[in-house]
N, C-alpha and C positions, 0 to 999 in steps of 0.2 A: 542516480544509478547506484545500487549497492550488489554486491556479490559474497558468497559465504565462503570466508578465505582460508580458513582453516582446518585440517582434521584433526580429530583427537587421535590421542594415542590408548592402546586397548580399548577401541569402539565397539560396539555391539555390532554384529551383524545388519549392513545397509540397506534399503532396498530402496530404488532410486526411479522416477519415471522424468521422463520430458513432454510436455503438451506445447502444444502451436493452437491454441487459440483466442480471439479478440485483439488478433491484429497484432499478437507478442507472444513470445515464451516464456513458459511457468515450468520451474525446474523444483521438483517433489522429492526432498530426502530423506528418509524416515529409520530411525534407528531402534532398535530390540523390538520386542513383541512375539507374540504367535507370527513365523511366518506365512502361514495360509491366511490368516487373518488380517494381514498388513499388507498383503497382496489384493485380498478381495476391497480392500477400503482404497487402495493406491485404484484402482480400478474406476471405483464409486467416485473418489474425488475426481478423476481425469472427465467420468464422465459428465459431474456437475459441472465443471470449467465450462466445457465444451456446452451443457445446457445453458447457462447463464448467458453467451455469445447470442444463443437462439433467442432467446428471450428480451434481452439486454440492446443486443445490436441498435445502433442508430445509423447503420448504414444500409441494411439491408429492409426492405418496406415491409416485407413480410412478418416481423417480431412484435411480441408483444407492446414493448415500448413505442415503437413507431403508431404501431394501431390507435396505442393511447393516443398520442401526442398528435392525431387527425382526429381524434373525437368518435373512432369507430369502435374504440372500447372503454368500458369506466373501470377502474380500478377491481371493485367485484368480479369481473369478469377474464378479471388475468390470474396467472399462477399467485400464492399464496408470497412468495418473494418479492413480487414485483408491492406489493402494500408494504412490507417489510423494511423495503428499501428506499422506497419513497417516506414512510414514518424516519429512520435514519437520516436519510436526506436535511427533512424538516430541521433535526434537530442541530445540521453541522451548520446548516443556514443561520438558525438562535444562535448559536453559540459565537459565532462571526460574525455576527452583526448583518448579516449579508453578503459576507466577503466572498464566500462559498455559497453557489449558486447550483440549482438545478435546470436553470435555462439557459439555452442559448440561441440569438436571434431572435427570441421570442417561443421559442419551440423547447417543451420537454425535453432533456437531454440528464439523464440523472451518471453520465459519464463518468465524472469524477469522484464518483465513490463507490462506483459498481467494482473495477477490479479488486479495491482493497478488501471489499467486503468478501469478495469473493474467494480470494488466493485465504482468507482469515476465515472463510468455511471451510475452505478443502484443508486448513493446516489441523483444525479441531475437529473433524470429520477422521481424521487422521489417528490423533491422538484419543482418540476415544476408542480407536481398534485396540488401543494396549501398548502401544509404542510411547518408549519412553524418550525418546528426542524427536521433534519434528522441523525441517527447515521448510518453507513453502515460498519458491523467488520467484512472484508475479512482475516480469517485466522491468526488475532493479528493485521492485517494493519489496519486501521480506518479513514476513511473521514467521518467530522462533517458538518453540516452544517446549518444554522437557528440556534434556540436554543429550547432547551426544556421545557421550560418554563420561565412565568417572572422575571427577576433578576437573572437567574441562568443559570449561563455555563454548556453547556457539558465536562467531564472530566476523563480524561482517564488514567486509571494505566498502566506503564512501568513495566511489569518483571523484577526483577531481576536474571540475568542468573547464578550467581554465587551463589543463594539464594532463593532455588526453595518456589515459594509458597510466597517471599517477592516482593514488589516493591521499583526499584532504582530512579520512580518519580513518580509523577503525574501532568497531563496535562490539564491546564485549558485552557477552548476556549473563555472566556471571552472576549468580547469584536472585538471578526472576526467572521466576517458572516460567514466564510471559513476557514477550520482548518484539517490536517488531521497529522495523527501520525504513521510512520513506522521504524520497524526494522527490519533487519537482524544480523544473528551469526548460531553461530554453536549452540545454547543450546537446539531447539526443533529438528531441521533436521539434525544435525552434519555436518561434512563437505562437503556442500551443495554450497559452494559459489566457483567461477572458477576463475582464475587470468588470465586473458584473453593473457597474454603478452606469457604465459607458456601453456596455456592449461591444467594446472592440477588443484587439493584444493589450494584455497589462503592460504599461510601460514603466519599471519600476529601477532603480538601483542594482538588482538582484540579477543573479547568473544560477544561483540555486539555493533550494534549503531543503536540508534532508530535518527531518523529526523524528525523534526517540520516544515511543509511548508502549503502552501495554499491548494495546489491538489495533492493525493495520486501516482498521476499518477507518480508525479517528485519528489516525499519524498521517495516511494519504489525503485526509480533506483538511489536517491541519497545515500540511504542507503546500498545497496548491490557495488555501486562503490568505495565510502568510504570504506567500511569489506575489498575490496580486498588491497587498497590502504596500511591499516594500519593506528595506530592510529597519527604518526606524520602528514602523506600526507594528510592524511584524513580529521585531522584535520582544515589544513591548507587549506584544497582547500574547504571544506562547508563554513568556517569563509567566503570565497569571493563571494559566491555565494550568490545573491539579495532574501531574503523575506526568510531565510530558517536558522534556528537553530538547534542544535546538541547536543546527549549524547552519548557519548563513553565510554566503560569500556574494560577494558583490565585482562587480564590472568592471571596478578597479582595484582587487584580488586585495580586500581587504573579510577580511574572517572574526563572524560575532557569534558569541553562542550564549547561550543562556546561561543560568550562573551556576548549576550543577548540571553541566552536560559532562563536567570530566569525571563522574559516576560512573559512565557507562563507553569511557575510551580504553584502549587496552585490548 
């Protein structure tokens, strides 16, 4: 769970939404720009959120994805996103070996990387109206981007899980255009994370691991591949992975992180 903790001082003009949907809140904050024009896009993103649920949901039968995942629709026949997202999918699956899965039960569930992807469209959907800071808090996940003012990074508190109410970092963007901050664990949704090899709860070491990368899209499926992994594998396989640093803490409130993750504390 991450939160943006910070204001700048001499900020640009804010303009700020809250959405409630997919089951979580997405908190939109967007600094300088045209304001008519950072309005009409604060707009456009709320309402792709809110599309993406339609589409996305695996709770409700009615969606896209469900339809797929009975065999009542193929791919060609859904929105242009849903190939999109399934092509991404594919690739978080290579990239982890399998660690990071798109099924669950046996059933279609492309869950696990729909929100990142998602809160990491509305954050560049955003900055493409002209705004030169964008924060976008999908449900604790967080893509930065610009900055929020002169001199000053956006910066983002890490929960700590073992310490409710404290944080076990904080994340400064200093200096990347591009920055987004995800975790997974058991501390807000319990055992929520699936060990794809078993198809049950991952039963691992780990209580959380938050990732530091450029795009939310690849930080949230890094994150939840890693949880399943455990904190040895886990460890061991974000340290190789290009442009992307790590916090791990474990069950017995021991704390590992990659070997430049204090690049981006502060």
């Amino acid at each position: 769970m991450a939160d943006t903790v910070a204001e700048p001082v001499e900020a640009p003009a804010a303009e700020r939404r809250v959405v409630e949907t997919m089951g979580t809140v997405f908190s939109l904050d967007v600094r300088g720009g045209d304001s008519g024009a950072v309005r009409a896009a604060l707009e456009e993103a709320a309402a792709g959120l809110c599309r993406v649920d339609e589409v996305f949901s695996t709770y409700r039968e009615d969606t896209q994805i469900s339809r797929l995942a009975r065999g009542e629709l193929d791919v060609g026949q859904c929105d242009p996103e849903v190939a999109e997202v399934l092509e991404l999918a594919a690739e978080a699956e290579r990239v982890s070996d399998g660690w990071f899965s798109t099924r669950y039960r046996g059933r279609l569930d492309p869950t696990g990387i729909v929100k990142g992807w998602a809160t990491e469209r509305a954050a560049r959907r955003l900055l493409a109206a002209g705004a030169s800071g964008v924060s976008v808090n999908g449900g604790g996940d967080v893509q930065l981007l610009g900055s929020p003012g002169t001199g000053r990074p956006w910066r983002v508190g890490v929960s700590d899980p073992l310490r409710p109410g404290g944080l076990a970092a904080v994340v400064s963007a200093a200096g990347a255009g591009e920055l987004a901050v995800a975790t997974s664990g058991t501390a807000e949704r319990g055992d929520h994370i699936v060990d794809p090899r078993t198809g049950r709860s991952a039963v691992t070491d780990l209580v959380a691991v938050t990732v530091v990368a450029p795009r939310l899209t690849w930080a949230d499926c890094w994150a939840t591949a890693a949880f399943a992994m455990g904190s040895r594998e886990g460890l061991s396989w974000l340290e190789a992975l290009p442009d992307t640093e790590a916090l791990l803490i474990t069950a017995g409130d021991e704390v590992r992180c990659t070997a430049n993750l204090a690049t981006w504390l502060g």
